[in-house]
C-alpha positions in Angstrom: 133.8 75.7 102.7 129.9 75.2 103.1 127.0 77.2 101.9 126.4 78.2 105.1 129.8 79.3 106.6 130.0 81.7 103.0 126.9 83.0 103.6 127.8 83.9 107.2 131.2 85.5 105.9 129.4 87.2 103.3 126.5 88.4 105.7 126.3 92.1 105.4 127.0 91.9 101.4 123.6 89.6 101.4 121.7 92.0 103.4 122.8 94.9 101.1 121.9 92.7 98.3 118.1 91.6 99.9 117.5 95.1 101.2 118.5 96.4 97.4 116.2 94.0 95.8 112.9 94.6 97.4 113.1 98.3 97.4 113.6 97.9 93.8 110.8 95.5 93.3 108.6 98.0 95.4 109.8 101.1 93.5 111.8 102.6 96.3 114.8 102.6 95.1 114.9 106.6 95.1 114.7 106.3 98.9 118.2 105.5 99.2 119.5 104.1 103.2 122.0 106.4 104.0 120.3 109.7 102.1 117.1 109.3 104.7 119.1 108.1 107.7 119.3 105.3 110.1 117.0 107.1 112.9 113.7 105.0 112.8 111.8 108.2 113.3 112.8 109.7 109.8 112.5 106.4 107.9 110.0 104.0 110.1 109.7 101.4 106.8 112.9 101.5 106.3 113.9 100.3 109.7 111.6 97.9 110.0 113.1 96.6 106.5 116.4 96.8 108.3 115.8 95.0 111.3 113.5 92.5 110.0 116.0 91.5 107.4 118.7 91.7 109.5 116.7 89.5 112.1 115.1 86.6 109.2 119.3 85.8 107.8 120.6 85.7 110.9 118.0 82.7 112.2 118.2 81.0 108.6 122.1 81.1 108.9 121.7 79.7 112.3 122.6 82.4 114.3 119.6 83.1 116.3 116.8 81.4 117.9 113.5 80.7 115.8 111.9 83.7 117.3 114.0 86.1 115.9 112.7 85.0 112.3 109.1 85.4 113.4 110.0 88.6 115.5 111.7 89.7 111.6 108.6 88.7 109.5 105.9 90.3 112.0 108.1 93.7 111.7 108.2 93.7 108.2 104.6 91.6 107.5 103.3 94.4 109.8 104.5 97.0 107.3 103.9 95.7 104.1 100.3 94.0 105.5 98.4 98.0 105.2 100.3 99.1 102.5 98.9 99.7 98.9 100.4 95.6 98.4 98.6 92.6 96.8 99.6 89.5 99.1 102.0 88.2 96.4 103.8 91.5 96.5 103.8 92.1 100.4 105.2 88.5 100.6 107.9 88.8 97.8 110.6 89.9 100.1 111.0 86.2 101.4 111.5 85.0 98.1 114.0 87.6 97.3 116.0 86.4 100.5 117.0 83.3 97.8 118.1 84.7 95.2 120.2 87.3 97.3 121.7 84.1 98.9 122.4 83.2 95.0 124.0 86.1 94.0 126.3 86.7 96.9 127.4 83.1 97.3 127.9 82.5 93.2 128.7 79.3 92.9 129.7 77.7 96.3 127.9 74.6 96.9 126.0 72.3 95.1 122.5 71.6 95.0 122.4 69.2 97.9 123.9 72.0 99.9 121.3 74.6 99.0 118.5 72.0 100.1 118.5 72.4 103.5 118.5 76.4 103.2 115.7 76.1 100.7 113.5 74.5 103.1 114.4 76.9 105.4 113.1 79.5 102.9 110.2 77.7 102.3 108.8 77.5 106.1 109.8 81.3 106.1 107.5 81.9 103.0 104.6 80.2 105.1 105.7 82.0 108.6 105.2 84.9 106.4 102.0 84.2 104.6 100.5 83.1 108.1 101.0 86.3 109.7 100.4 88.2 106.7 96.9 86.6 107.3 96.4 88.1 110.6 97.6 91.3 110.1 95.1 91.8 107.4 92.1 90.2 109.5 92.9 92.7 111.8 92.9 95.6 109.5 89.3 94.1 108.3 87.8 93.9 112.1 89.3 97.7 112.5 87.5 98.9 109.7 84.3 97.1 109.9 84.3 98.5 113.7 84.9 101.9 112.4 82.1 101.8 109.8 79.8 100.5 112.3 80.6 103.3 114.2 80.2 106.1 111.8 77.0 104.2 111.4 75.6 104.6 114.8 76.7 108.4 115.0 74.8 109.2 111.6 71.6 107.4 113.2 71.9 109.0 116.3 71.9 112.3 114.6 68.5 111.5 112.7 67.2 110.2 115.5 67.9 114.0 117.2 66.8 115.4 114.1 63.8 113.8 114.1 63.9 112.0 111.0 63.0 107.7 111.6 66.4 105.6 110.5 66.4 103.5 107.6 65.3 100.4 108.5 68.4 98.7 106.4 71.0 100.8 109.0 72.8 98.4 111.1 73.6 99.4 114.8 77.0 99.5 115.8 76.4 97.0 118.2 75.3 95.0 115.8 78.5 94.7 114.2 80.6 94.6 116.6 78.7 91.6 118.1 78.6 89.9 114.3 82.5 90.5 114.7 83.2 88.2 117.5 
């Protein structure tokens, strides 16, 4: 029997086994599955762990289409991209995907088998880092935009007050044209 079709067998025990290792690499693992419930509304990271993972295997396995991996990545990336996470961190879950595909296949295969799935992993990990990358640009432009703001309403309120703005105070306009 192949990697792959053990894998496949074996899918939900290498879900169980992904899911398990990134909550316990980002300190969740208090915040057990079945304890907070599968309704996204009480556990929205969770879920989004869920699906995304659930998503990523089945498109390395060869069960879905390539955009269910992105579509699994961006939930998750999306997550973990305005969290309290350096970028090695908020990216580890890929890499975690291996060795849950270790542990739950054991020893079935050999190394010219894993190959193929290890490139796999490998355009995942970049998937990953690219849209990590956005989602953090984004986060940048929001809060540039939202200090430039805050900006224009404290100079507007000296200028009602009387008092001349600081020559050094940049408009929101300003910004928000600097942005584009």
């Amino acid at each position: 029997m192949t990697v792959c079709a053990v894998l496949r067998e074996r899918r939900d025990a290498v879900l169980e086994r992904w899911i398990e290792l990134i909550r316990a690499e980002d300190g969740r693992a208090g915040a057990s599955l079945p304890a907070r419930g599968s309704d996204p509304f009480h556990d929205p990271v969770g879920d989004a762990l869920r699906r995304g993972t659930a998503s990523i295997l089945e498109t390395l396995l060869g069960e879905g289409g390539p955009a269910g991996a992105r579509e699994g990545i961006d939930r998750i990336v999306r997550v973990r991209s305005v969290q309290a996470l350096t970028a090695p961190r908020a990216l580890s879950f890929v890499f975690l995907l291996r060795r849950a595909l270790r542990d739950v296949a054991g020893g079935a295969g050999d190394a010219a088998e894993w190959e193929p799935l290890d490139a796999r992993l490998d355009a995942l990990a970049l998937e990953a880092f690219e849209i990590y990358v956005d989602c953090r640009e984004r986060v940048f432009e929001i809060r540039a935009r939202e200090a430039a703001r805050a900006n224009a309403v404290l100079i507007r309120r000296a200028r009602l007050a009387g008092d001349e703005p600081v020559e050094a105070a940049v408009s929101a306009a300003a910004v928000d044209e600097a942005l584009r």
